[in-house]
DSSP file (Angstrom, degrees, kcal/mol; ACC not computed):
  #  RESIDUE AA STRUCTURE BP1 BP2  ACC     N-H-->O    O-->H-N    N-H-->O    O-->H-N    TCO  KAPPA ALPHA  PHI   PSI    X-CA   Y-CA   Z-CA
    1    1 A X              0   0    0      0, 0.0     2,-0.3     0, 0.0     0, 0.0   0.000 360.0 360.0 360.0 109.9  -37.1   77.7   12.6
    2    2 A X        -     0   0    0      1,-0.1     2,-0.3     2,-0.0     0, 0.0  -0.508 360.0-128.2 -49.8 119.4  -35.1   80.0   15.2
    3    3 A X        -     0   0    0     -2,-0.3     2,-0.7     1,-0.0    -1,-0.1  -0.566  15.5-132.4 -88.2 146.4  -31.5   80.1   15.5
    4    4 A X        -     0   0    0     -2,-0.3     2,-1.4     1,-0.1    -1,-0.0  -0.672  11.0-138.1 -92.0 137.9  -30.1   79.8   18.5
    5    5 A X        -     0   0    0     -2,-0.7    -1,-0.1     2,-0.0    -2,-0.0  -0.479  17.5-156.4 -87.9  73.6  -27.4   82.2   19.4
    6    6 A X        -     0   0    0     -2,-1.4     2,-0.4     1,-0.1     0, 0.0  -0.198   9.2-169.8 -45.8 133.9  -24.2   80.3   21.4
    7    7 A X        -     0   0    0      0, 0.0     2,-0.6     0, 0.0    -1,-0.1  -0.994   8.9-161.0-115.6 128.3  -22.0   82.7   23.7
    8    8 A X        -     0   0    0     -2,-0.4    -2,-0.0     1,-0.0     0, 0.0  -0.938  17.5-108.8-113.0 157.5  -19.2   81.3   24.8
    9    9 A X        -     0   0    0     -2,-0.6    -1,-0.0     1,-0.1     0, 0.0  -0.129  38.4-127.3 -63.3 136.5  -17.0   82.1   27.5
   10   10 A X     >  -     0   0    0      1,-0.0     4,-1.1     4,-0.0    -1,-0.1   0.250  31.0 -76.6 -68.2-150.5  -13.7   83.6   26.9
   11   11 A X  H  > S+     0   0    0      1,-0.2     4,-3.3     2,-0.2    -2,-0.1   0.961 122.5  34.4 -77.8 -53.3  -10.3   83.2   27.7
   12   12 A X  H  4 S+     0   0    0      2,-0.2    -1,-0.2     1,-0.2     4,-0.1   0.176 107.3  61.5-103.5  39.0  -10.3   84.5   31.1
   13   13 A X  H  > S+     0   0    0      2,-0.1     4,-1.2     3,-0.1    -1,-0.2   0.709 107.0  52.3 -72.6 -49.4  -13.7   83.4   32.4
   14   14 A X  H  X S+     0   0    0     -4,-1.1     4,-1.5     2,-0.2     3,-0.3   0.731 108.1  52.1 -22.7 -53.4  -12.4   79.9   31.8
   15   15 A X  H  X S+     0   0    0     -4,-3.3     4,-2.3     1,-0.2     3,-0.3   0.954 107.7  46.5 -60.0 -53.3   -9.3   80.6   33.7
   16   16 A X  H  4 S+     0   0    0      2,-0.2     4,-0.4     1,-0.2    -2,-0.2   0.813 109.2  56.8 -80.9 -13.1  -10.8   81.8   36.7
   17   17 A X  H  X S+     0   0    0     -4,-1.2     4,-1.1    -3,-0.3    -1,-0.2   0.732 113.9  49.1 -83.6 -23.7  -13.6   78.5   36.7
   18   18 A X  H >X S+     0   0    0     -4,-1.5     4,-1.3    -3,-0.3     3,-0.5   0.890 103.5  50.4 -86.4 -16.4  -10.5   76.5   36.7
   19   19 A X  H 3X S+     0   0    0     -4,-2.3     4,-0.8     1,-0.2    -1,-0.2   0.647 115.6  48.3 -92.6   1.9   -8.5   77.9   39.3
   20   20 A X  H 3> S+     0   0    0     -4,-0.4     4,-0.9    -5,-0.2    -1,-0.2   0.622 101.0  58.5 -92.8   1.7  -11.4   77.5   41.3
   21   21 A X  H <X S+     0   0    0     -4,-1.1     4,-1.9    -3,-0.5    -2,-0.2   0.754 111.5  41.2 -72.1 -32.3  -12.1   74.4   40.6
   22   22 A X  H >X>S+     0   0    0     -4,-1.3     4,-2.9     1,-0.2     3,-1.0   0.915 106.1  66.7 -83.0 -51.9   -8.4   73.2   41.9
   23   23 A X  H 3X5S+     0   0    0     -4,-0.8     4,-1.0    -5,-0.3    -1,-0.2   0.877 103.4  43.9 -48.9 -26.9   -8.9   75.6   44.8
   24   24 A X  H 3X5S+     0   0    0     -4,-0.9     4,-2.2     1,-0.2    -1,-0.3   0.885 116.4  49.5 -77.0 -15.6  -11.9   73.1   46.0
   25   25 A X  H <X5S+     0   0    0     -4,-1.9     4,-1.7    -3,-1.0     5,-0.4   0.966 111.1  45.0 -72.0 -37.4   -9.4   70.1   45.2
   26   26 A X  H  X5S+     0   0    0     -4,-2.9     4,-1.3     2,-0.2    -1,-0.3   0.804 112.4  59.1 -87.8  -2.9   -6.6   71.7   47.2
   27   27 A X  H  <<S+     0   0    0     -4,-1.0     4,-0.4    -5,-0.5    -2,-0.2   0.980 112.7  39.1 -26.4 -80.1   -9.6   72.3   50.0
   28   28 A X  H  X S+     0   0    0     -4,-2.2     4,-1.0     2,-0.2     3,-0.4   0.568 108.9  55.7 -64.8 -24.9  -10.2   69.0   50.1
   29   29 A X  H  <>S+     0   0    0     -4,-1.7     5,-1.4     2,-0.2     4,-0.2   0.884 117.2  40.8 -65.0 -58.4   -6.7   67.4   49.9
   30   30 A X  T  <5S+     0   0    0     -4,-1.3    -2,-0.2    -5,-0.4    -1,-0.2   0.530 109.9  54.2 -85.2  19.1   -5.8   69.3   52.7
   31   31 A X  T  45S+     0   0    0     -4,-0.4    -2,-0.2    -3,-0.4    -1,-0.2   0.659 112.6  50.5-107.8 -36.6   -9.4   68.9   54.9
   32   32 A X  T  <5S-     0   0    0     -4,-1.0     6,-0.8    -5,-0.2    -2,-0.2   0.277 127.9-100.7 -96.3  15.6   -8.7   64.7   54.4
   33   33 A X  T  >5S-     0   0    0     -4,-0.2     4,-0.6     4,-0.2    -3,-0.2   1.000  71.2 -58.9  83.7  49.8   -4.8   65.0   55.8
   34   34 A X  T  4<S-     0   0    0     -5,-1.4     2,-0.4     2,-0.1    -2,-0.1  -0.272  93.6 -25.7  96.1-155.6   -2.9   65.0   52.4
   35   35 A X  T  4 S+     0   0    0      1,-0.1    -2,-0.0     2,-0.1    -1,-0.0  -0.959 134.1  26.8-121.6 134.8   -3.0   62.0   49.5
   36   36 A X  T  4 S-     0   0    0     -2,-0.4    -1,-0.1     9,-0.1    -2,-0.1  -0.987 103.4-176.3 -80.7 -18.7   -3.6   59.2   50.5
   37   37 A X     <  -     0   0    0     -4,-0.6    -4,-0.2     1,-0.2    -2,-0.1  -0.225  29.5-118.8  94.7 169.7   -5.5   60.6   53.4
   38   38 A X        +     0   0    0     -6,-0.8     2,-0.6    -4,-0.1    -1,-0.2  -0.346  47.3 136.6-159.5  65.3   -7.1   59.4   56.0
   39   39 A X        -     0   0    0      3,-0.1     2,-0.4    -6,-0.0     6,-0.2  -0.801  41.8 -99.1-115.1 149.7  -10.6   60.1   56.4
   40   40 A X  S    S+     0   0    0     -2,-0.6     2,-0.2     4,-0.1    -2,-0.0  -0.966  81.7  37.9-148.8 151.8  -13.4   57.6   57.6
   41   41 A X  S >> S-     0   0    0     -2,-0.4     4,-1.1     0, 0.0     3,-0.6   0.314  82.2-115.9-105.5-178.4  -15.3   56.1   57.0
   42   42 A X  T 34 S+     0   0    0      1,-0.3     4,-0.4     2,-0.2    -3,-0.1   0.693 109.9  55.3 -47.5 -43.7  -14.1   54.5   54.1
   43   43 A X  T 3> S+     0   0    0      1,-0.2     4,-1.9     2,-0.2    -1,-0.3   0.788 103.5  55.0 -62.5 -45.2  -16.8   55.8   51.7
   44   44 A X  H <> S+     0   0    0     -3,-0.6     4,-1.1     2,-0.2    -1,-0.2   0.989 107.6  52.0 -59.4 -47.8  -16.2   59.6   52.5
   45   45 A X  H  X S+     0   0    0     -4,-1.1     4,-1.0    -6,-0.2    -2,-0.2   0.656 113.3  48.0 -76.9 -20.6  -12.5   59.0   51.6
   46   46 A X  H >> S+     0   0    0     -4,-0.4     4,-1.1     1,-0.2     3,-0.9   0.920 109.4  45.1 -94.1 -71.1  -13.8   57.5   48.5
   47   47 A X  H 3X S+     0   0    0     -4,-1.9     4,-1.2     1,-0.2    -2,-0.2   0.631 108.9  60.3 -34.7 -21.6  -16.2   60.1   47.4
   48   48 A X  H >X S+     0   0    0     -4,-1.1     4,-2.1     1,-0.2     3,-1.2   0.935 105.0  55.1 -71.3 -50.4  -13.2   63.0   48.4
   49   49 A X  H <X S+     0   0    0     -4,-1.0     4,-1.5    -3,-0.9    -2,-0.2   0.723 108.3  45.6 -65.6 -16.5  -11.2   61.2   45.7
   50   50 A X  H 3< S+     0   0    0     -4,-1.1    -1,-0.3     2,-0.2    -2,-0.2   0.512 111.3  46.0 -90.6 -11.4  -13.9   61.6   43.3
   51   51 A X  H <X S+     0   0    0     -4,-1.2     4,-1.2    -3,-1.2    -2,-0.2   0.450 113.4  56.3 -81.6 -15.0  -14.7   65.1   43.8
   52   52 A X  H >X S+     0   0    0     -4,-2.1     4,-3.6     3,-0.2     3,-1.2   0.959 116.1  39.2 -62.9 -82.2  -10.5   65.5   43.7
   53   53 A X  H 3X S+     0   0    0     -4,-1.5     4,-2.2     2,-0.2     5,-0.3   0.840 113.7  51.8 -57.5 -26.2  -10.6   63.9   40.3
   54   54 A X  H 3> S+     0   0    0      3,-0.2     4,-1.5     2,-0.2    -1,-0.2   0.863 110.6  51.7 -66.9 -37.7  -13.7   65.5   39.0
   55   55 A X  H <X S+     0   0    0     -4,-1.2     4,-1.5    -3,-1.2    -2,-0.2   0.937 105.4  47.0 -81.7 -42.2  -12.4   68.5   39.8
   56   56 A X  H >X S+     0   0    0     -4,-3.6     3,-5.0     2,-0.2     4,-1.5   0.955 115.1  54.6 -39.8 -67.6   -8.7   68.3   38.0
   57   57 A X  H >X S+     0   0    0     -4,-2.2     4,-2.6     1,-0.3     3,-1.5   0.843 113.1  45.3 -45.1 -57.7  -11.1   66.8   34.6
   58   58 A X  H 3X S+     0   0    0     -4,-1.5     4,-1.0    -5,-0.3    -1,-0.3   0.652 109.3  48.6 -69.8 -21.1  -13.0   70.0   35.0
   59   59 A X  H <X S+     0   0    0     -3,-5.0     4,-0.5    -4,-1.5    -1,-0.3   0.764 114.4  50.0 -88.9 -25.9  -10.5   72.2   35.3
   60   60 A X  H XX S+     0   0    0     -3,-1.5     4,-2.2    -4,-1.5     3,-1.9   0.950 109.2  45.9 -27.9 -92.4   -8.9   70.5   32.4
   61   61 A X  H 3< S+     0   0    0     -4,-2.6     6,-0.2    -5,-0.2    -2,-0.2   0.784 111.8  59.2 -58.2 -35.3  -11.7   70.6   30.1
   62   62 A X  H 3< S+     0   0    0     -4,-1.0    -1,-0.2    -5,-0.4   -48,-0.2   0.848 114.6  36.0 -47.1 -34.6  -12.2   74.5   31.2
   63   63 A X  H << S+     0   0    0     -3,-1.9    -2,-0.2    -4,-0.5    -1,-0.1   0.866  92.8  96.7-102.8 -40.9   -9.1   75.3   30.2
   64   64 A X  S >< S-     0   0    0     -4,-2.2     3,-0.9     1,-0.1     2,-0.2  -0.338  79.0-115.7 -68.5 140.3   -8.5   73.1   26.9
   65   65 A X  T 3  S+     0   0    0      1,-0.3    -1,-0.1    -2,-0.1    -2,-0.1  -0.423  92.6   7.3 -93.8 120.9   -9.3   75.3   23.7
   66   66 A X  T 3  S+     0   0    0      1,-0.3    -1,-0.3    -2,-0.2    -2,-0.1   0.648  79.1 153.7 107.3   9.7  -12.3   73.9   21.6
   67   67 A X    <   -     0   0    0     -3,-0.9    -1,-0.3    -6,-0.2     2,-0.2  -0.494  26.1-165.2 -84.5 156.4  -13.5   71.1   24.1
   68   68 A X        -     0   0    0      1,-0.1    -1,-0.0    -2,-0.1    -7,-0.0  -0.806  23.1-176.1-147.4  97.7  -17.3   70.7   23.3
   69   69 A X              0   0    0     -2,-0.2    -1,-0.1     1,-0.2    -2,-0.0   0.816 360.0 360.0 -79.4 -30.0  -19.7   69.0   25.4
   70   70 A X              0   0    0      0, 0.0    -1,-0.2     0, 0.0     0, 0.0  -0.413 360.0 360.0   2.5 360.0  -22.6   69.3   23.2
């Protein structure tokens, strides 16, 4: 049996994948006209709010020490 060799990212590779993760959320906040927004059709407006939130969690989970998706 091989072992497999994990690398994980440091401190500040993890910092810079979250602050570009919010830079596409603040993209997108300000490409739909603020919160609440205004885009249509309706569906677009919904999917921006779910790449908005996907991105905060990611940026989140980038940042918080020990998270393990695995």
């Amino acid at each position: 049996m091989t072992e497999r060799t994990v690398i994980t990212p440091g401190w500040g590779v993890r910092s810079l994948g979250a602050l570009l993760c919010l830079a596409v959320v603040a993209v997108h906040v300000v490409d739909q006209g603020g919160v609440p927004g205004s885009k249509t059709p309706q569906y677009v407006a919904v999917l921006y709010y779910a790449l908005e939130i996907a991105g905060v969690l990611t940026a989140v989970l980038l940042v918080a020490r020990g998270t393990r998706l695995s």
